[in-house]
DSSP file (Angstrom, degrees, kcal/mol; ACC not computed):
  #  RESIDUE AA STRUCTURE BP1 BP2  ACC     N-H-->O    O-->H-N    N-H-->O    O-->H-N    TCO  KAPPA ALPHA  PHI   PSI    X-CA   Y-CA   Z-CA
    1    1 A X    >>        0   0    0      0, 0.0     4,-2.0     0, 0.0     3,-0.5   0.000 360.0 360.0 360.0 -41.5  -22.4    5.7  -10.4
    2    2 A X  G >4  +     0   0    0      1,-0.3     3,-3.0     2,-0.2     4,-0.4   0.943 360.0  60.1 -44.6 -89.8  -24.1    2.8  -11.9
    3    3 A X  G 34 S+     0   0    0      1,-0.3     5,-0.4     2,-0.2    -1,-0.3   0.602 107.4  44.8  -1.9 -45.8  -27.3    4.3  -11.4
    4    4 A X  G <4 S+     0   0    0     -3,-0.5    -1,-0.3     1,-0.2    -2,-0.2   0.906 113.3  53.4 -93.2 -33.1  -26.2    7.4  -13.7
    5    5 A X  S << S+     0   0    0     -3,-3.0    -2,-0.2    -4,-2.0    -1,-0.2   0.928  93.8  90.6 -47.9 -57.0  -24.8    4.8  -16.3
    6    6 A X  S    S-     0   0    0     -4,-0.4     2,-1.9     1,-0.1    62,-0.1  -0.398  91.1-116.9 -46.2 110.4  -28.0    3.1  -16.4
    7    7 A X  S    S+     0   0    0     60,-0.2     2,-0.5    61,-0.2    -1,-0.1  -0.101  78.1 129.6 -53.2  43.7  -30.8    4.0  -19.0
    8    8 A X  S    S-     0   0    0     -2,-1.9     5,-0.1    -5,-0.4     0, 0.0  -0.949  73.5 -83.5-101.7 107.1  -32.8    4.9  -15.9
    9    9 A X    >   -     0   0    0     -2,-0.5     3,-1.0     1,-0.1     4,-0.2  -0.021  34.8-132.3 -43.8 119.5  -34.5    8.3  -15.5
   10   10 A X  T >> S+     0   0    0      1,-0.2     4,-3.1     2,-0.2     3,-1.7   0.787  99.8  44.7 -33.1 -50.2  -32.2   11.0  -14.2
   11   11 A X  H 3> S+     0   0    0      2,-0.2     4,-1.3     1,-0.2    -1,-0.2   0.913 103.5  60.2 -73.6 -32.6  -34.5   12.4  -11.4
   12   12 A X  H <4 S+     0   0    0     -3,-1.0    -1,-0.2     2,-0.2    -2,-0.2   0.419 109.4  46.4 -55.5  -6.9  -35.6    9.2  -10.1
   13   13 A X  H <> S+     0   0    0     -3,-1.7     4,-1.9    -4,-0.2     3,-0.5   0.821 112.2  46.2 -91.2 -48.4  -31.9    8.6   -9.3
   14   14 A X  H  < S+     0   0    0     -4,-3.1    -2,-0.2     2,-0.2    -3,-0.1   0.596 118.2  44.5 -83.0  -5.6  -31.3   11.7   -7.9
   15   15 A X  T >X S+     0   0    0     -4,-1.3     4,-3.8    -5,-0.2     3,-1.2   0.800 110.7  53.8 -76.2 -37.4  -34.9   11.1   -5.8
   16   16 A X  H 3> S+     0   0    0     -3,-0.5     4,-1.2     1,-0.4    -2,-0.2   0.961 115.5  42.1 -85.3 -43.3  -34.0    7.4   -4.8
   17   17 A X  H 3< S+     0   0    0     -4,-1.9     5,-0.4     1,-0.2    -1,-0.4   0.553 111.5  59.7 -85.9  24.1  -30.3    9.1   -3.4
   18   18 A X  H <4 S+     0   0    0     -3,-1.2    -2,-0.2     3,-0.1    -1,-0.2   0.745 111.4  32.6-106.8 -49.2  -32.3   11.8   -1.9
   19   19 A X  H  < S+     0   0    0     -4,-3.8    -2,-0.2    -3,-0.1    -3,-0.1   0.408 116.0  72.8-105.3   3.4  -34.5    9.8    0.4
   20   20 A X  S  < S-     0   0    0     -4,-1.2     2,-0.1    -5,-0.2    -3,-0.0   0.011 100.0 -88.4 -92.3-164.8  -31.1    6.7    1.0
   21   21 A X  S    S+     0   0    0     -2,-0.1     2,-0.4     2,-0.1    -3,-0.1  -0.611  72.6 142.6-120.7  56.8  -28.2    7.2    3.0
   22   22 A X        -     0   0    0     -5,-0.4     2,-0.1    -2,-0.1    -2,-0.1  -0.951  51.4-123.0 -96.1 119.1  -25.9    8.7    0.4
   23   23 A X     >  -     0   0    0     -2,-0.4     4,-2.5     1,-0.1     5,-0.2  -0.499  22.3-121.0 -71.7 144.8  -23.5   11.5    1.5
   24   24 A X  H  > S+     0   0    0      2,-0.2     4,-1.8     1,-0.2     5,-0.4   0.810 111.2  54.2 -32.8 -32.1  -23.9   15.0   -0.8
   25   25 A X  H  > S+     0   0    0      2,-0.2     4,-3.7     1,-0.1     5,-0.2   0.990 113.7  35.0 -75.0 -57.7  -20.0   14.5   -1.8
   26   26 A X  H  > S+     0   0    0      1,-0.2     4,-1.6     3,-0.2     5,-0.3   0.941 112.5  60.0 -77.2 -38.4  -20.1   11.0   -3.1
   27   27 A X  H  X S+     0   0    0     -4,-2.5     4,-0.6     2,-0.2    -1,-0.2   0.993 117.7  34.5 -33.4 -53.5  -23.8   11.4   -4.7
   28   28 A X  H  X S+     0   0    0     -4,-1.8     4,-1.8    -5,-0.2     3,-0.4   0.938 114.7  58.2 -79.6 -31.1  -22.2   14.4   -6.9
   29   29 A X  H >X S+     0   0    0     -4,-3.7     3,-1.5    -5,-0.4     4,-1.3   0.984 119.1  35.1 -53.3 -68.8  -18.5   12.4   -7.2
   30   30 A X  H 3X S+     0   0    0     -4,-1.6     4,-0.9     1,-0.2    -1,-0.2   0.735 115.2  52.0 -62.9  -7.9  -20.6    9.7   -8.7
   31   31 A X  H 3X S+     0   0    0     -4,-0.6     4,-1.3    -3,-0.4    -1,-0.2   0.807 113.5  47.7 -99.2 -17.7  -23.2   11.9  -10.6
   32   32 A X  H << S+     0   0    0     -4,-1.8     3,-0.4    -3,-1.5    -2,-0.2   0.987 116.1  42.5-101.6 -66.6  -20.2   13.8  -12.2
   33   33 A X  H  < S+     0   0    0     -4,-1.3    -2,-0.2     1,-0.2    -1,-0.2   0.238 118.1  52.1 -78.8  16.5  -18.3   10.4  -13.2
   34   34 A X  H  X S+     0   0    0     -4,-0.9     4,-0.6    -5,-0.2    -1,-0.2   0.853 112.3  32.7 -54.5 -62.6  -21.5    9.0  -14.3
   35   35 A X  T  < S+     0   0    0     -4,-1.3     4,-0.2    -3,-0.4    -2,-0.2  -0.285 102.3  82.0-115.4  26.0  -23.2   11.1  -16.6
   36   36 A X  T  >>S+     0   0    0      3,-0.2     4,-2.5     2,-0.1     5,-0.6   0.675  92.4  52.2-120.7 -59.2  -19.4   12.5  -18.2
   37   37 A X  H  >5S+     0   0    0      1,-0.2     4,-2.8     2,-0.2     5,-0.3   0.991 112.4  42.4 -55.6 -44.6  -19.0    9.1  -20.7
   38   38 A X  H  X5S+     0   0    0     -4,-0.6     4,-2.0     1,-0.2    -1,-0.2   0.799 107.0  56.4 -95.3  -0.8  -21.9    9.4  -22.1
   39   39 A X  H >>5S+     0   0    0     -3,-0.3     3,-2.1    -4,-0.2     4,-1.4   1.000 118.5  39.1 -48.3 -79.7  -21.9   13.1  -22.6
   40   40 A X  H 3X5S+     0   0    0     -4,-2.5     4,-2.4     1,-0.4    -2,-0.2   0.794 116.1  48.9 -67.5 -34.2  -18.6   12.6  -24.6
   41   41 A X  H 3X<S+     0   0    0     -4,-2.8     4,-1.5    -5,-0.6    -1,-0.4   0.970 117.2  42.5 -84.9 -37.5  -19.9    9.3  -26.4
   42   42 A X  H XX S+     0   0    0     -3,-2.1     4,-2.6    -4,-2.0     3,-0.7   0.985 120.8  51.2 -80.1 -34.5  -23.6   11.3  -27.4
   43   43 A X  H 3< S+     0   0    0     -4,-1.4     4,-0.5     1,-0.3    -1,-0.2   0.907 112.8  37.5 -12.5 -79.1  -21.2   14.4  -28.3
   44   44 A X  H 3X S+     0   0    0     -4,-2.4     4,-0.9     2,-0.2    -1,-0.3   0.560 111.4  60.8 -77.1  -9.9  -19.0   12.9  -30.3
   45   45 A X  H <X S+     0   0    0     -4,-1.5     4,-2.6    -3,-0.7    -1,-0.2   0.683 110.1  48.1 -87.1 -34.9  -22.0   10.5  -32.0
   46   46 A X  H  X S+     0   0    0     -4,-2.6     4,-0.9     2,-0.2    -2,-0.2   0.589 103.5  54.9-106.2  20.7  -23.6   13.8  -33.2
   47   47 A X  H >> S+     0   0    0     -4,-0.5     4,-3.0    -5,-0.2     3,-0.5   0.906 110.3  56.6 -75.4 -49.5  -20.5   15.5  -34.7
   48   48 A X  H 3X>S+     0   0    0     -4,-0.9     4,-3.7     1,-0.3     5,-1.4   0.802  96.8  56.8 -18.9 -73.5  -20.5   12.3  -36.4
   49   49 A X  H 3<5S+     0   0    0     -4,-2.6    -1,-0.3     2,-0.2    -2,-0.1   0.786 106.6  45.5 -41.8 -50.7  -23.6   12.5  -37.8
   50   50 A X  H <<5S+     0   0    0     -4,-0.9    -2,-0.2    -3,-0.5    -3,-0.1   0.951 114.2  50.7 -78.6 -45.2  -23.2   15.9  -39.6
   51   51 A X  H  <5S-     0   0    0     -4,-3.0    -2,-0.2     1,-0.1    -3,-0.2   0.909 103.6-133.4 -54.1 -22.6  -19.9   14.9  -41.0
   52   52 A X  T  <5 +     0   0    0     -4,-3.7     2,-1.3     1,-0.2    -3,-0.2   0.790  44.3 162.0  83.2  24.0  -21.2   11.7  -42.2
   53   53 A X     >< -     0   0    0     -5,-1.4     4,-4.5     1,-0.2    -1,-0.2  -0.729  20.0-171.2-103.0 105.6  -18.5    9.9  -40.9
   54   54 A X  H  > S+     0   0    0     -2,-1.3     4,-1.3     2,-0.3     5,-0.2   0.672  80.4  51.2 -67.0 -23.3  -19.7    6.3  -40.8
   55   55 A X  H  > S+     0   0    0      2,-0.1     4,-3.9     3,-0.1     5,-0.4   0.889 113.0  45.9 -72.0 -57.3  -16.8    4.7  -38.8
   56   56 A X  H  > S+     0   0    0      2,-0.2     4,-2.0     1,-0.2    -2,-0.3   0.922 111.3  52.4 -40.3 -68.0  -17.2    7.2  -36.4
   57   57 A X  H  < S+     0   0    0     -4,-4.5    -1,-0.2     1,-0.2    -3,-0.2   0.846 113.3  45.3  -6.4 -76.1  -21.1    6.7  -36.4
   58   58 A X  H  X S+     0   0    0     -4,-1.3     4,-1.5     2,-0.2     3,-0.3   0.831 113.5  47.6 -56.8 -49.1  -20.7    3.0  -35.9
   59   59 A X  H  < S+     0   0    0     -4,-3.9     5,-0.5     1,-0.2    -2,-0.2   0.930 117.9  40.2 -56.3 -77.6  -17.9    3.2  -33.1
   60   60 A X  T  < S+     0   0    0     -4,-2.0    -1,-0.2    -5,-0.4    -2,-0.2   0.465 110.6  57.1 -65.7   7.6  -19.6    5.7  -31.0
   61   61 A X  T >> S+     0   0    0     -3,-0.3     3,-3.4    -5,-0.2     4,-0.9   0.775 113.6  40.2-107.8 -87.1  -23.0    4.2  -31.6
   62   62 A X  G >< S+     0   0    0     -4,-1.5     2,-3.8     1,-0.3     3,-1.4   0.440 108.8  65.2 -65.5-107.6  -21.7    0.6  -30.1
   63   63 A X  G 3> S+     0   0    0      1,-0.3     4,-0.5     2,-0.1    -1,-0.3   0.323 106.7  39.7  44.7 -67.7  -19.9    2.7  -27.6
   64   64 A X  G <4 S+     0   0    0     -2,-3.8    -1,-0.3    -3,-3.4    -2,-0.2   0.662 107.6  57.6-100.8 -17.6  -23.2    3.7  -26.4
   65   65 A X  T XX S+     0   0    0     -3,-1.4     4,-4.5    -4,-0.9     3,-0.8   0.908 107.9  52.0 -57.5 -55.5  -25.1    0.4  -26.6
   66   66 A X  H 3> S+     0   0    0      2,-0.2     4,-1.0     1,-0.2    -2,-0.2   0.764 109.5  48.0 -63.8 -15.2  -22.5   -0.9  -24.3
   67   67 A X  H 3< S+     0   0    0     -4,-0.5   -60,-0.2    -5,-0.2    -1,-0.2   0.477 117.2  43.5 -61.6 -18.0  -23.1    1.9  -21.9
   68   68 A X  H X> S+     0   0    0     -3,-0.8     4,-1.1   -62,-0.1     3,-0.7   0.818 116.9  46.0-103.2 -63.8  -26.8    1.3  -22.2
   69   69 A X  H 3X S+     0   0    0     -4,-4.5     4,-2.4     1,-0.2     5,-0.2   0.829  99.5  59.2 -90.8  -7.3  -26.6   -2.5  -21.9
   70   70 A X  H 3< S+     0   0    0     -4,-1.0     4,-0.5    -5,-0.3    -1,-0.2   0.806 104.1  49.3 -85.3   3.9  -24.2   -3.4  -19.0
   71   71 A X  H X4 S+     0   0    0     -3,-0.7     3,-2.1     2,-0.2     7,-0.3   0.952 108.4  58.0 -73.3 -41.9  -25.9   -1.8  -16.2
   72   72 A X  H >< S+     0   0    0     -4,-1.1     3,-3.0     1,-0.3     4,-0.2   0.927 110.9  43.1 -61.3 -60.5  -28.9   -3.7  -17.9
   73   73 A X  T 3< S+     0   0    0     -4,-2.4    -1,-0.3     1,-0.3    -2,-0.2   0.559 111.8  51.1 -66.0  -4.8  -26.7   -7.0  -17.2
   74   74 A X  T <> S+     0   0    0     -3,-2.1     4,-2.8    -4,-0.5     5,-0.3   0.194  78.6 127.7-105.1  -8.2  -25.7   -5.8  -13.6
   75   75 A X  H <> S+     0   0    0     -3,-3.0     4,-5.8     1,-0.2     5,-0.2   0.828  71.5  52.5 -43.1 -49.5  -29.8   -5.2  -13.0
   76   76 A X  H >4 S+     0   0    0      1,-0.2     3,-4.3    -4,-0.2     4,-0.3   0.808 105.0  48.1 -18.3-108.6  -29.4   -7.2  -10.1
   77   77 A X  H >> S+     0   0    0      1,-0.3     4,-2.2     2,-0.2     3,-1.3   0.590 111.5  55.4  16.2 -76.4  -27.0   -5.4   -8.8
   78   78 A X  H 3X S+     0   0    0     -4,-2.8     4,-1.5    -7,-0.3    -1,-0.3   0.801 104.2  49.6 -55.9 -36.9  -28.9   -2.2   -9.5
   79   79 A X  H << S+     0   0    0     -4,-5.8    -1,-0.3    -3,-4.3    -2,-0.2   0.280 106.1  50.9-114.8  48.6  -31.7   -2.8   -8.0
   80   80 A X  H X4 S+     0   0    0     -3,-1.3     3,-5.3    -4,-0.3    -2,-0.2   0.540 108.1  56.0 -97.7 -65.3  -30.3   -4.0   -4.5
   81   81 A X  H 3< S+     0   0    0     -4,-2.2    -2,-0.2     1,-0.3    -3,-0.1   0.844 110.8  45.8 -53.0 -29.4  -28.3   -0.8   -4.5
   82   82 A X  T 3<        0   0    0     -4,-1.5    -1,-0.3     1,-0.2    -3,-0.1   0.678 360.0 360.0 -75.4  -9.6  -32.3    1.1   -5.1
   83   83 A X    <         0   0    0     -3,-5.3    -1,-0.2    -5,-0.0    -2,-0.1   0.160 360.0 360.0 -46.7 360.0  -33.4   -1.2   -2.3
């Protein structure tokens, strides 16, 4: 699930659990509560954008930096689990 969080290219996650020892159920349990926040956070960032609603903008824009950067601080982490 990290993996899907993480500003990483999609297919190279789904390659890296292709060729690991990851079962089909929890690969798609994780791929489905991965890739679900930041659907809603880029969603809701470009409704935002044509209204012109600048709080909104600004929330859902840091919203999505911290989605972007704490995998980045976890890198460790991330790349044992790609090990």
């Amino acid at each position: 699930m990290l993996l899907r969080l993480a500003p990483i290219h999609f297919d190279a996650v789904s390659y890296a659990a292709g060729v690991s020892k990851v079962k089909p159920l929890s690969f798609a349990l994780a791929t489905a509560a991965g890739i679900i926040p930041g659907t809603i956070i880029l969603n809701v960032l470009g409704s935002s954008l044509l209204t012109g609603d600048i709080i909104a903008i600004a929330v859902t824009a840091a919203i999505y930096l911290i989605f972007i950067t704490v995998p980045l601080l976890f890198r460790k982490k991330v790349q044992a689990l790609l090990d």
